[in-house]
Backbone bond lengths (Angstrom), bond angles and torsions (degrees), N, CA, C in turn:
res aa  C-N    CA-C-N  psi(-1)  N-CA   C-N-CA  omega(-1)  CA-C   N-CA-C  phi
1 X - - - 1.454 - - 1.526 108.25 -
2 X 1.496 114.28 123.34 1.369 87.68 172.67 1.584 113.39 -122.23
3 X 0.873 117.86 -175.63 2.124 113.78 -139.34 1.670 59.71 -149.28
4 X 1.541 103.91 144.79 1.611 112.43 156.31 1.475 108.65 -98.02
5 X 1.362 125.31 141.95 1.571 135.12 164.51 1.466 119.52 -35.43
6 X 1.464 119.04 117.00 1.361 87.39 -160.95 1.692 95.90 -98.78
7 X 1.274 111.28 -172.50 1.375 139.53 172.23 1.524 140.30 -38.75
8 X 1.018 114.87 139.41 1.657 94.23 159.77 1.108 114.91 -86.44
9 X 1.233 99.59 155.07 1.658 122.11 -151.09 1.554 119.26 85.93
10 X 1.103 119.17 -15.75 1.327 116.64 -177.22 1.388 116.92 -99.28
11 X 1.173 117.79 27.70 1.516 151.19 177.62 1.476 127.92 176.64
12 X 1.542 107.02 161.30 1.588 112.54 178.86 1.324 122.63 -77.02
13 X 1.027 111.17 113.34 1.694 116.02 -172.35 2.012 106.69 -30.08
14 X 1.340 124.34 -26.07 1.163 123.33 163.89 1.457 113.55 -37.74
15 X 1.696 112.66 -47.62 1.516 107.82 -157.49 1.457 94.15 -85.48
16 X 1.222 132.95 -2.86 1.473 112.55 -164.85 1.811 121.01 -79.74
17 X 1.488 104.10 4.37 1.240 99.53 160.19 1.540 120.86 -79.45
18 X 1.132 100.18 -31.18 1.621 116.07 177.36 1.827 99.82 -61.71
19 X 1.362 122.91 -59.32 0.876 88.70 179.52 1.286 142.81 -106.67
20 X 1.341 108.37 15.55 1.889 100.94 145.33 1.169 122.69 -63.29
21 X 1.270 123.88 -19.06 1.752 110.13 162.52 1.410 125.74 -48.80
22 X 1.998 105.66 -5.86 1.102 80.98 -165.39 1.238 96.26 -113.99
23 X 1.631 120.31 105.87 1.377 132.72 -173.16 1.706 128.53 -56.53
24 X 1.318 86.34 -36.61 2.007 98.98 -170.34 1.709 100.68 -150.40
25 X 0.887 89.49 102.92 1.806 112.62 -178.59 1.590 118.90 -102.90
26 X 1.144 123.11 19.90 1.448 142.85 -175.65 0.921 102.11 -66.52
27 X 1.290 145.74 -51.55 1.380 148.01 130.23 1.265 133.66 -107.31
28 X 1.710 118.32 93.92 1.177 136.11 170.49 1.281 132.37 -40.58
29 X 1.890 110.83 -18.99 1.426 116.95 -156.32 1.805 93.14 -106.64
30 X 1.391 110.75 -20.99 1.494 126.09 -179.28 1.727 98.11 -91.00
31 X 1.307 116.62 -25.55 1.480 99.92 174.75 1.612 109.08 -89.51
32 X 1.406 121.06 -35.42 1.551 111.02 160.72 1.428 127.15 -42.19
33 X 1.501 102.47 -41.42 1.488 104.59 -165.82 1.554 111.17 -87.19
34 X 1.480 121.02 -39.89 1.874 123.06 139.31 1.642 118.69 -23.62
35 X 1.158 111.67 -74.68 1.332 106.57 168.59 1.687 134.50 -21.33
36 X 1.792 104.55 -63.93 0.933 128.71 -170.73 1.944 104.71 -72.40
37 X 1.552 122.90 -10.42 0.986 108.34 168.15 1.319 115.70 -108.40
38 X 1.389 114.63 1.80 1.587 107.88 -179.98 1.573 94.43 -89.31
39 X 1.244 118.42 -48.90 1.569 111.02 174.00 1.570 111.20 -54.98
40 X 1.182 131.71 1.65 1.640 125.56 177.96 1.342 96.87 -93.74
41 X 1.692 100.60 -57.19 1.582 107.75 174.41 1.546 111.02 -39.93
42 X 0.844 101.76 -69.90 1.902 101.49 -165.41 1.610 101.62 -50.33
43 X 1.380 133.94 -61.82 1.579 134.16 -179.33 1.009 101.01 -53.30
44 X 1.190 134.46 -47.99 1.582 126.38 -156.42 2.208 98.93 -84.13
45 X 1.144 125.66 16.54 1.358 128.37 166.06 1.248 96.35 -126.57
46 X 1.307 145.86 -13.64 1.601 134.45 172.37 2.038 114.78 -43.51
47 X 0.745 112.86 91.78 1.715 97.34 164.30 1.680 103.14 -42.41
48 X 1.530 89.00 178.87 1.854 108.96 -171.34 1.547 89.95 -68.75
49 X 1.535 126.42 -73.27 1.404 117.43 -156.55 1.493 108.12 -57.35
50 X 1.564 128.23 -13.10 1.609 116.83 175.80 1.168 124.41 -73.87
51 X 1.460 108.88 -25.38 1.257 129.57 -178.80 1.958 110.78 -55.59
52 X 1.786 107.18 -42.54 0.904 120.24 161.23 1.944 136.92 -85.51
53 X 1.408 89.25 32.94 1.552 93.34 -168.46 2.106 96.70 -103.19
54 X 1.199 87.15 147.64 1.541 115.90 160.79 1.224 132.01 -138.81
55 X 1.525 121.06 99.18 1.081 103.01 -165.20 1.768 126.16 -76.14
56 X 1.280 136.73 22.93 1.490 129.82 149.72 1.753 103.46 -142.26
57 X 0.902 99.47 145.06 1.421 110.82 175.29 1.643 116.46 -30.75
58 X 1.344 129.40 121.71 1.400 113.52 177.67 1.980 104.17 94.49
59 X 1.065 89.76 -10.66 1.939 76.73 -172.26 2.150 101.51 -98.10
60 X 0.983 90.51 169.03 1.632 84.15 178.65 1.512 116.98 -73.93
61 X 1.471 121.19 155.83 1.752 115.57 162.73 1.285 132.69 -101.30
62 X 1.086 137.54 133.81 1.184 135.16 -143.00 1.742 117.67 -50.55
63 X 1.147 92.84 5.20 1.584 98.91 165.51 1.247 100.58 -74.13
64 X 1.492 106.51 -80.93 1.439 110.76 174.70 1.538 140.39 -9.16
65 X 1.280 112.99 -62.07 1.407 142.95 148.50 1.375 122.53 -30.82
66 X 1.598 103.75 -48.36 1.803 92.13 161.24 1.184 104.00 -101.30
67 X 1.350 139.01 24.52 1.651 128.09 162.72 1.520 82.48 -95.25
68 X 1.259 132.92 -68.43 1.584 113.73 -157.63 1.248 101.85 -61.97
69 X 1.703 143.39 -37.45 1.258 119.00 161.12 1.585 144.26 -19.64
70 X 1.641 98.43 -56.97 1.550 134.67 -177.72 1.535 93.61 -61.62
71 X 1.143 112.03 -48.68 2.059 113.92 178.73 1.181 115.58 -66.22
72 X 1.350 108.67 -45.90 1.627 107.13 170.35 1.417 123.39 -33.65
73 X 1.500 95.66 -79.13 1.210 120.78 -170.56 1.934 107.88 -61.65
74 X 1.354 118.85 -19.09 1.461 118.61 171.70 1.730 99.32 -65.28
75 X 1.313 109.69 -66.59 1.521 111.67 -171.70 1.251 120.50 -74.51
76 X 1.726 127.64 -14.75 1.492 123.20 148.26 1.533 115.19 -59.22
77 X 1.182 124.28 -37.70 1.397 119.87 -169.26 1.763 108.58 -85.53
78 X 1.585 103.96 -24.49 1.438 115.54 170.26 1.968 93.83 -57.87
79 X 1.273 106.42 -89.91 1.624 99.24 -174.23 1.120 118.13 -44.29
80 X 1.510 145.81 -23.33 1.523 127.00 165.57 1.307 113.65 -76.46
81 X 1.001 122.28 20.13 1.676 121.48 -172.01 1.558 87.52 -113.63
82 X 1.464 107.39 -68.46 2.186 104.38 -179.35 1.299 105.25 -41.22
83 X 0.938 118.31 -54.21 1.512 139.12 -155.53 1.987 93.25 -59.18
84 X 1.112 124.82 -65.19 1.239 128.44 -164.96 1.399 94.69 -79.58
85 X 1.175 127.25 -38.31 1.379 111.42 166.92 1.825 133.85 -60.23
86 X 1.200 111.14 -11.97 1.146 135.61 -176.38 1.738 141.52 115.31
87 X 1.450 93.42 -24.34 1.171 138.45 -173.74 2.033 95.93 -34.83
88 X 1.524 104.17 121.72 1.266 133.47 167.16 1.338 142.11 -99.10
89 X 1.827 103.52 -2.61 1.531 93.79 -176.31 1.490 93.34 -96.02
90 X 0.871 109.22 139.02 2.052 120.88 177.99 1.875 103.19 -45.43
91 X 1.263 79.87 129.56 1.888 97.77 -179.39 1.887 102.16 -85.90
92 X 1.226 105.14 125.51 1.708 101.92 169.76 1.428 123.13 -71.75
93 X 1.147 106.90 140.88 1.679 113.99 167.60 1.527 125.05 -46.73
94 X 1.118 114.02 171.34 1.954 99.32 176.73 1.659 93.12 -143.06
95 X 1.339 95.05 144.65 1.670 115.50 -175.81 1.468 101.88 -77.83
96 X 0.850 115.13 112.58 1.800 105.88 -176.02 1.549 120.07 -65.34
97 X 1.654 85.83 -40.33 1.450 95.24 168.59 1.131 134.12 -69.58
98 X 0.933 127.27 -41.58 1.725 147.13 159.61 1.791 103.27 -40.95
99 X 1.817 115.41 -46.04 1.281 83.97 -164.45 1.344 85.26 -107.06
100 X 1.309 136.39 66.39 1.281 141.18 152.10 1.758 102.08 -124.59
101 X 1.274 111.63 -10.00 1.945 96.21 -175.18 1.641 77.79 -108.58
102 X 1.561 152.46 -17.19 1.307 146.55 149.91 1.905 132.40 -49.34
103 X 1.683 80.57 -27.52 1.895 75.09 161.96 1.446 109.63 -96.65
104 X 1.445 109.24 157.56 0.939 125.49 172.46 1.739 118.60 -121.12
105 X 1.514 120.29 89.19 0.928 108.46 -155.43 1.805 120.26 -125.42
106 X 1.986 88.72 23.81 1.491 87.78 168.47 1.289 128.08 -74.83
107 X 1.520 128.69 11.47 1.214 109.79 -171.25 1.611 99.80 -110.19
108 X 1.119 92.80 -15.75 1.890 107.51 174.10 1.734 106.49 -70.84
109 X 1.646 97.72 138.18 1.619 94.66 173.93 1.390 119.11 -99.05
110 X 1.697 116.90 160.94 1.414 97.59 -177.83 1.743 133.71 -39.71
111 X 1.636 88.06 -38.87 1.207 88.90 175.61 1.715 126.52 -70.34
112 X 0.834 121.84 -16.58 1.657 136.87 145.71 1.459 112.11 -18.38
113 X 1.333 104.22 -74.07 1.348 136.83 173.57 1.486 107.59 -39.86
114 X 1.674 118.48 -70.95 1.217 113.97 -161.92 1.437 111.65 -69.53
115 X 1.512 119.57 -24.66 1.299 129.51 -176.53 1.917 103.95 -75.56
116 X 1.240 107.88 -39.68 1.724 105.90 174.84 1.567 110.20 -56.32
117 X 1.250 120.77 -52.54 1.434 136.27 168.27 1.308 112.49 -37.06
118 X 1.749 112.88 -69.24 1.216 106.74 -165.95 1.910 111.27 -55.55
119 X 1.534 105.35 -52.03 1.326 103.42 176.14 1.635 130.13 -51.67
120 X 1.308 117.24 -6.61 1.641 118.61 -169.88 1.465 77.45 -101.03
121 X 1.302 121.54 -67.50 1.747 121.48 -153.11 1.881 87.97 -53.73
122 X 1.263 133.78 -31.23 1.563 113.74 -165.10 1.518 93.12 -76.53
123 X 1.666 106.98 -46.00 1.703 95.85 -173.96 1.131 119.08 -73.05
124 X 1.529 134.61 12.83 1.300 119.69 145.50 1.240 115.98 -92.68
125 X 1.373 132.80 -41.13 1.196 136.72 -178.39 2.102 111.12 -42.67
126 X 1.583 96.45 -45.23 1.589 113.51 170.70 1.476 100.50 -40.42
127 X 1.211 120.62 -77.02 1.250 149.48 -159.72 2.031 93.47 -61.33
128 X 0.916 113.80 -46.33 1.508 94.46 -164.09 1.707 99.51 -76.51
129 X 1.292 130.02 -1.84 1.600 123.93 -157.02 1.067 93.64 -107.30
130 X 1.698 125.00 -23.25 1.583 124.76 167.64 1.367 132.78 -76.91
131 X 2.289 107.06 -12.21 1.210 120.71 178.82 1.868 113.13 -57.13
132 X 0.962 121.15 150.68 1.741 115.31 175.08 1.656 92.31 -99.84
133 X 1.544 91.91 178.35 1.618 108.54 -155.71 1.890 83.13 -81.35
134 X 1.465 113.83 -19.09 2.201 102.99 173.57 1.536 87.89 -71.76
135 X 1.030 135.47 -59.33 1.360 132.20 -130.86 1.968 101.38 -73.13
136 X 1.440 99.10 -44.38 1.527 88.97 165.43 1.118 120.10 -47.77
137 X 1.374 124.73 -53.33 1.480 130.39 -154.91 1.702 114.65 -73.45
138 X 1.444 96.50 -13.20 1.664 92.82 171.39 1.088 133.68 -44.86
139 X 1.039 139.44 161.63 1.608 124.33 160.01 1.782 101.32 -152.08
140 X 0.815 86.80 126.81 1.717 121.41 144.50 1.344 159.85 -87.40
141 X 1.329 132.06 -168.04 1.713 101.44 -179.52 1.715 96.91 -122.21
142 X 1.027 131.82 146.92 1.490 151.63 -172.40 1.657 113.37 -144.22
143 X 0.958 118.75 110.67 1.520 114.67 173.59 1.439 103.58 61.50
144 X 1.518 119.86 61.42 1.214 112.41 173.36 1.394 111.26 42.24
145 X 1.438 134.65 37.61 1.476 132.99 143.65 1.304 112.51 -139.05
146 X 1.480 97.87 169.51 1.639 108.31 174.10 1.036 111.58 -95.87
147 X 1.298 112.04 123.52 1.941 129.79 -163.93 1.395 110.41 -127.25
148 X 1.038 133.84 112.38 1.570 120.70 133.01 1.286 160.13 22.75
149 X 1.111 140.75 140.33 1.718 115.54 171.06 1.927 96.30 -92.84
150 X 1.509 88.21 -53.51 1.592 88.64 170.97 1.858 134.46 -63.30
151 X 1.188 80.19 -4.33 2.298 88.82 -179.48 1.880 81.11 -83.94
152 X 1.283 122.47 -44.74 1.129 132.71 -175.37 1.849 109.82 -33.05
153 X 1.656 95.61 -69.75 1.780 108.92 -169.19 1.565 106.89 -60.58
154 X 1.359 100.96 -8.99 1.452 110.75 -162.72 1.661 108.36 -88.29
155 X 1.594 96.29 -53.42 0.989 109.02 162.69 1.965 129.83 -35.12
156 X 1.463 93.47 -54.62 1.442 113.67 -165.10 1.710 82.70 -54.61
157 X 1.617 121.82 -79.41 1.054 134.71 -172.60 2.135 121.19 -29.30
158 X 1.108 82.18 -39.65 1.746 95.38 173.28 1.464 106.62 -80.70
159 X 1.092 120.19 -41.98 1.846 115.31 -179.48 1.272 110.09 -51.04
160 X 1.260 116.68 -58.22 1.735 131.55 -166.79 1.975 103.81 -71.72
161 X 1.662 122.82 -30.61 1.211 143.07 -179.61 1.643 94.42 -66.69
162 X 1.523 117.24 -48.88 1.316 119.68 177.75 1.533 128.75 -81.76
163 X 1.262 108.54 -41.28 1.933 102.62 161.69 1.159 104.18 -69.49
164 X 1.400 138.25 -22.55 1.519 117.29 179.20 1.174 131.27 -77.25
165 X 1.713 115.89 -8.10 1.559 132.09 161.09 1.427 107.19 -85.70
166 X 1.526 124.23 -29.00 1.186 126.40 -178.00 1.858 87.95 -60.95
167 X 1.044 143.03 -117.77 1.575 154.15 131.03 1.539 93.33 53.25
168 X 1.913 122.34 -71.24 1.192 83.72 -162.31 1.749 110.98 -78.85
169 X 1.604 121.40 -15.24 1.012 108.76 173.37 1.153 160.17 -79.86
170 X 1.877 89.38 -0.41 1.892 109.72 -171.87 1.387 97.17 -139.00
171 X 1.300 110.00 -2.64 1.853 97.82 170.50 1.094 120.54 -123.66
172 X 1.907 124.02 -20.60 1.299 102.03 -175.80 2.171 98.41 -117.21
């Protein structure tokens, strides 16, 4: 499927690192779904103590990392859903940090994790192949900006493009 790149203005200059990650978008729905298995791949070879690694004091451990992933991608796929629906009252931002000292996810096992992941990243991925070429182009407000449905898919795709250089370069 391919989604065209959208615009400036059609996001907060914040996300635009996110989305130059996203190099080749020819098919967006094949780069979501790539994504989602190299990140299975990589967790699903972590031993138990990697699972608990950080590499500097204060930074998250790769648990973490796919819980704030799993959040991401809940409240990115939350705003491309208002958003394509039409929806006008301004969507709030999310503290990343906040909802990473709010989960509680020692009793959950990694594999917990990779299975929560896989199912949100498919139900957005579902959801973006059913959007129409209006419904991308909407935009709305998110984090105090006017965003997109498509700055949105783009978005999703650049977040996961960007912890995964974070990961291979400071954790493994």
């Amino acid at each position: 499927m391919t989604i065209s790149k959208p615009e400036e203005g059609e996001y907060g200059l914040f996300y635009q690192g996110y989305i130059d990650h996203v190099i080749d978008a020819s098919d967006i729905l094949e780069l979501l779904k790539n994504q989602r298995d190299e990140w299975v791949d990589l967790y699903e070879k972590l031993d138990k103590e990697e699972w608990s690694y950080a590499y500097e004091e204060g930074k998250w451990t790769l648990k973490q990392m796919l819980r704030h992933v799993i959040d991401t991608e809940r409240v990115f796929g939350y705003r491309a859903m208002c958003i394509a629906r039409g929806e006008q009252t301004p969507l709030p931002g999310f503290e990343q940090d906040d909802y990473i000292a709010g989960a509680d996810d020692e009793a959950n096992s990694g594999q917990d994790l990779i299975t929560e992941f896989i199912q949100v990243r498919n139900a957005n991925m579902s959801m973006i192949q059913n959007f129409t070429e209006d419904q991308l182009k909407k935009i709305g407000k998110a984090s105090g900006h006017a965003t997109s449905c498509r700055a949105i898919v783009y978005i999703l795709a650049g977040h996961m493009a960007h912890h995964m250089n974070i990961i291979k370069v400071r954790y493994l």
